[in-house]
C-alpha positions in Angstrom: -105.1 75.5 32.4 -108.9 74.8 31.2 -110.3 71.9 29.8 -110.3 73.8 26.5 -106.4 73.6 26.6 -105.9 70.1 27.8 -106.4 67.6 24.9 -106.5 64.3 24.9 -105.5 62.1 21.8 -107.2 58.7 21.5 -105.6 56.2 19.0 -107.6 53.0 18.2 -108.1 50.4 15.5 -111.8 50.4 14.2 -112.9 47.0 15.7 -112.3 48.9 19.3 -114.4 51.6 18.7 -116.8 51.2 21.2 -113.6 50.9 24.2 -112.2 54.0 22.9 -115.3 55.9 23.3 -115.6 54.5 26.7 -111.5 55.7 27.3 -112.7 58.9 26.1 -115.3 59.4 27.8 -113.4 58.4 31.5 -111.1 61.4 30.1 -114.0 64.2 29.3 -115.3 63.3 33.1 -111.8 64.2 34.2 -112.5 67.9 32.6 -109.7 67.7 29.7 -111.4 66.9 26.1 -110.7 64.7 23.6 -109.9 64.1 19.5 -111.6 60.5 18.7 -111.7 60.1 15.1 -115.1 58.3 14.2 -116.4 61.8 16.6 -114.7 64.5 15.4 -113.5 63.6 11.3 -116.6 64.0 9.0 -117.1 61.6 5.8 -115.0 63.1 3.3 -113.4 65.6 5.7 -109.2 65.8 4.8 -109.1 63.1 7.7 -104.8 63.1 7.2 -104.2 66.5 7.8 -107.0 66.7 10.7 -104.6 64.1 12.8 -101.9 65.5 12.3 -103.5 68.8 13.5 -105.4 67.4 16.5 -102.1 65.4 17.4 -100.1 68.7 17.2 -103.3 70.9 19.5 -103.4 67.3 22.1 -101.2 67.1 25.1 -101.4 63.2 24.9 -101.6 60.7 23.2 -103.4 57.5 24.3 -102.9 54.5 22.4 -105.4 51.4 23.1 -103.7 48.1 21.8 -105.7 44.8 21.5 -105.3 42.4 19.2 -106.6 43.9 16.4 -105.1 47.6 16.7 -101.6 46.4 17.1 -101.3 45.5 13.9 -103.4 48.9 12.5 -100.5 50.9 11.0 -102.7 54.0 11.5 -102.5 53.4 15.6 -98.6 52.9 15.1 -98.4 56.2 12.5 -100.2 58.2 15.4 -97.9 57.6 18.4 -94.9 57.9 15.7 -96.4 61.2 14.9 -96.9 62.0 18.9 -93.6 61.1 19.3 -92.3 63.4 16.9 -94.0 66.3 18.8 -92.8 65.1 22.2 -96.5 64.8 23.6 -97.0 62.3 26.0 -97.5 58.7 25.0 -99.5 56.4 27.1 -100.2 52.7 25.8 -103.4 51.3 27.2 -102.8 47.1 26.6 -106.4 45.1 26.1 -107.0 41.1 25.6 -102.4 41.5 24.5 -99.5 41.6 26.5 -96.2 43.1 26.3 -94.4 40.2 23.9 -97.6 40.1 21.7 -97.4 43.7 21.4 -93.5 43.6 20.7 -94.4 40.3 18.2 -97.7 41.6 16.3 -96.1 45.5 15.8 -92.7 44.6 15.0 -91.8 46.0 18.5 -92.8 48.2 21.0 -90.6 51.0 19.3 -90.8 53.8 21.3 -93.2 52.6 24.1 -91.1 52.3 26.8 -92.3 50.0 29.8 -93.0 52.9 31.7 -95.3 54.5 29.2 -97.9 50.8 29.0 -100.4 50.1 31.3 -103.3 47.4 31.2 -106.7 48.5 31.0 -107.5 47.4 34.2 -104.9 50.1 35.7 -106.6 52.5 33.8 -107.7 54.2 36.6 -104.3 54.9 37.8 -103.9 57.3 34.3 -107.3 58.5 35.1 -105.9 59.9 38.8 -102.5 61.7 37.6 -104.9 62.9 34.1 -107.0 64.7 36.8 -103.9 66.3 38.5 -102.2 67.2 35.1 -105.8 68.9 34.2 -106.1 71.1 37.2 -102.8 72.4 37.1 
């Protein structure tokens, strides 16, 4: 599989644009690319219907929850979607935990425990990413 086949989905609230770049960029150095939306959706591009497309062409989806994305119905509409097409789901938790995350989006829906990481074991994704890339 080449890097050209092995996409990468970034999900993000707008006041974490800057982490998600830096997520996305830890992914690209892994040799899959990535679909980050303030990088790849022009002003006044159909920007619905170029998620839903990019979701559909990603393998993954990685969701970053802080604070302020967990209550971004966009971030929640994109794993929902990811879900929908069985791609992988991985929830990256910043500055929130578990029971905030569970509190501020309702739930954790279809996050299961196994699927949520903390940033800071980031680099544990980053390791099995590489192996799911080269095979």
């Amino acid at each position: 599989m080449t890097a050209e086949e092995y996409k990468v989905f970034v999900s993000h609230g707008k006041p974490d644009t800057w982490l998600a770049g830096q997520i996305a960029q830890l992914i690209r150095d892994c040799g899959a690319t990535t679909f980050l939306d303030e990088a790849d959706i022009a002003k006044g591009d159909n920007f619905k219907q170029i998620i839903h497309q990019e979701i559909a062409r990603s393998k993954e989806l990685i969701a970053l929850f802080t604070p302020w994305s967990a209550q971004r119905f966009w971030v929640w509409v994109e794993v929902g979607a990811a879900w929908g097409q069985e791609k992988r789901i991985v929830a990256v938790l910043y500055g929130i935990s578990v029971p905030e995350l569970e509190k501020l989006g309702g739930s954790k829906a279809i996050l299961e425990d196994i699927n949520i990481l903390e940033l800071n074991d980031f680099d544990t994704y980053i390791k099995e990413l590489r192996r799911r890339v080269k095979a």
